[in-house]
ROPA-238556 format. One record per residue (C-alpha): residue in one letter; x, y, z. Coordinates in steps of 0.2 Angstrom, whole numbers, plus 5000, padded with zeros to 4 digits. Layout:
<sites>
aXYZ ...
</sites>
This chain:
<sites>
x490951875180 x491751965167 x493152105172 x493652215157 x494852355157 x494552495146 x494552665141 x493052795131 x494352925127 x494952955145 x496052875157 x495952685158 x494552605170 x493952435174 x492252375174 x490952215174 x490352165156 x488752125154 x487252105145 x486551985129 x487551955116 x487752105107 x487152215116 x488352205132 x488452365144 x489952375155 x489752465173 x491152555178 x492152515196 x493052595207 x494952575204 x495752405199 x494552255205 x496352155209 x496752265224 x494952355227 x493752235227 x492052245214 x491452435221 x490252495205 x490352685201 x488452665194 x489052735177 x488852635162 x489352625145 x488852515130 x490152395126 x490152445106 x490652645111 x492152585122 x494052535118 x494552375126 x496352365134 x497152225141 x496352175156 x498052145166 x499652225163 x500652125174 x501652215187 x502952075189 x502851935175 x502051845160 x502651665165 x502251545150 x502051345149 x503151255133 x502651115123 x501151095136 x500251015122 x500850835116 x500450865098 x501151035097 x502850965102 x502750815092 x502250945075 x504051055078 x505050915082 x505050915100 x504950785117 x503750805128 x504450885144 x504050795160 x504050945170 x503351105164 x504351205153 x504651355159 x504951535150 x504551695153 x503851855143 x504252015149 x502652135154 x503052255141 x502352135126 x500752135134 x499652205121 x497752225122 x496152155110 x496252255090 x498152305095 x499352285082 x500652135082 x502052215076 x503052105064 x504952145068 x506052165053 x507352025062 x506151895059 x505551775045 x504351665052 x503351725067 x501851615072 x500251625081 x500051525097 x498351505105 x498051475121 x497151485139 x497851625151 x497651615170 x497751775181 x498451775197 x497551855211 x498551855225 x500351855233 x500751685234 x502151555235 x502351345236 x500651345229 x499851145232 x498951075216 x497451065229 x497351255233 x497651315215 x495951385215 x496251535232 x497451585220 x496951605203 x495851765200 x495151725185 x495651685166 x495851755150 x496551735132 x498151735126 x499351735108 x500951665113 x501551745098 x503351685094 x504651715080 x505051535076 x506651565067 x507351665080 x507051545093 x507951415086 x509551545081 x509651605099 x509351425107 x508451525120 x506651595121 x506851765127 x506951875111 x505951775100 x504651765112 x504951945121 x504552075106 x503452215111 x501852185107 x502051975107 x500851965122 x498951995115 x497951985131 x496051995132 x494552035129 x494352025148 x494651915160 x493251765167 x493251755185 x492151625187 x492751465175 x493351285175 x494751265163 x494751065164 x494151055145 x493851225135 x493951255117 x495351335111 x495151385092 x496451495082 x495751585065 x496951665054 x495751785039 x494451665046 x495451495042 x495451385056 x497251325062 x497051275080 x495651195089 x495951075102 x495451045120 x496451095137 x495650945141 x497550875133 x498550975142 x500250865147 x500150985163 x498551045168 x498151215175 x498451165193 x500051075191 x500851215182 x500551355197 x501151215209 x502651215199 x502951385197 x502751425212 x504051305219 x505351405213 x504651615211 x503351695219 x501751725210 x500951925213 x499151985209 x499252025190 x500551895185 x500051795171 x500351615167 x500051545147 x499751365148 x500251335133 x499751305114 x498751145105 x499451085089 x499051185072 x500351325076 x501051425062 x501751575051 x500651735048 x500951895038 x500652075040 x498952105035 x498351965043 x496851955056 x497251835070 x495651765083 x495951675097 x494451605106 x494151495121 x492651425127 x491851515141 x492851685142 x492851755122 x493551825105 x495551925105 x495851975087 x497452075082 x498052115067 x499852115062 x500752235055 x502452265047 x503652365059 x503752555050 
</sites>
C-alpha cells in the first residue's frame, strides 16, 4: 500500500495511491494513517491535480546510517565501520518530492546521496533483528544530501548534514515491501550516478534498527536512512536530482541557490 501525504490548495491530508501508471487517483483518509489507522473519507483526487509533501515529518528524528555501503566508503577514502555509523538529521531538513534543495552559501561541494528510508511505526526500544518487521511502518526514499567540504572542516556531521531542506523525503511511503535487494538509482539532469543494490549493504535494514534501538528509543514517524551506494557526488543549482528505488518510486528536487 501506498500512503501519500499531500495537499490540493488546502490544509495537508494523507491518503492511499492508487491506480495504473499514470493515471493514479489518491483516496483521502481520515487523519494521519500512523496514529489512525486506514479510515477512507470516500473523496478522491487524481494524482496529477495534487501537490505531494513529504509523507512523514518526523516528530522526534531523522536517524541516518554512514558508510553502510562498502564502495561508498572505500570512494571517499574511508574504513568500513564494524558497527553502524551512526548520525542524526534534525526533522527540520525534511523536505518533500519538487521541493527545493537549497544550496547554502557556506558550502562548495554539496553531494547527492541516495538511498532507501525506513519509517518507523510504532514506539519501540531494544528492538531484536528477528522482530524488526512489527516495527517498521513502511518505507520510502531518501537524499542524504550533504555539504562534503563542511563535513570534513567541522570533523562532525551535524551542520553539513543538518541544512534545511538536506532531507528530501518522498514520494510516499510503501508499507508493504522487502528491502533485501532494491534498486537504488541516482540521476542528476538525467545522468546516471548511482545504481547499486541494498542487497550490499555492510548492515542490513534489520541490524541497523537492532542497533539503534539499543541505545534511543524509536517513535512512530522517526525515520532511519540506511545509507548510500557508491557513485556519490557534487551538484549545482539548476540541477534536477532523482532518486528512485525499486518498488516504492521517483523523488526529484531541484537545487537551488540560497537568495
Amino acid at each position: 500500500m501506498r500512503i501519500a501525504r499531500f495537499t490540493t490548495g488546502d490544509e495537508p491530508g494523507y491518503g492511499v495511491v492508487g491506480g495504473a501508471d499514470g493515471d493514479e487517483i489518491i483516496a483521502s483518509l481520515v487523519g494521519d494513517p500512523l496514529y489512525s489507522g486506514i479510515e477512507l473519507t470516500g473523496e478522491q483526487h487524481s494524482l496529477a491535480e495534487v501537490r505531494l509533501l513529504a509523507p512523514v515529518i518526523p516528530r522526534s528524528k531523522v536517524v541516518g546510517i554512514g558508510r553502510n555501503f562498502a564502495a561508498h566508503a572505500a570512494e571517499l577514502g574511508n574504513v568500513v565501520p564494524s558497527e553502524p555509523l551512526v548520525f542524526l538529521k534534525p526533522n527540520t531538513s525534511v523536505v518533500g518530492p519538487n521541493d527545493p534543495i537549497v544550496y547554502p552559501a557556506a558550502s562548495s561541494d554539496v553531494n547527492f546521496e541516495g538511498e532507501l528510508a525506513v519509517v518507523i511505526g510504532r514506539i519501540c526500544r531494544d528492538v531484536p533483528a528477528d522482530k524488526v518487521a512489527d516495527v517498521i511502518y513502511g518505507y520510502t526514499v531518501c537524499n542524504d544530501v550533504t555539504a562534503r567540504d563542511l563535513q570534513a572542516k567541522d570533523n562532525q556531521w551535524a551542520r553539513a548534514k543538518g541544512y534545511d531542506s538536506f532531507c528530501p523525503l518522498g514520494p510516499w511511503i510503501e508499507t508493504e515491501l522487502d528491502p533485501g535487494d532494491l534498486m537504488i538509482t541516482t540521476t542528476v539532469n538525467g545522468e546516471v550516478k548511482q545504481h547499486d543494490s541494498t542487497a550490499l549493504m555492510i548492515h542490513d535494514v534489520a541490524a541497523c534498527i537492532a542497533y539503534i534501538s539499543s541505545f534511543a528509543t524509536l517513535l512512530p514517524g522517526d525515520v532511519i536512512a540506511t545509507g548510500t551506494p557508491a557513485g556519490v557526488g557534487p551538484m549545482q543549482p539548476g540541477d534536477e536530482v532523482s532518486v528512485t528505488v525499486d518498488g516504492i518510486g521517483t523523488l526529484t528536487n531541484k537545487v537551488v541557490a540560497r537568495d
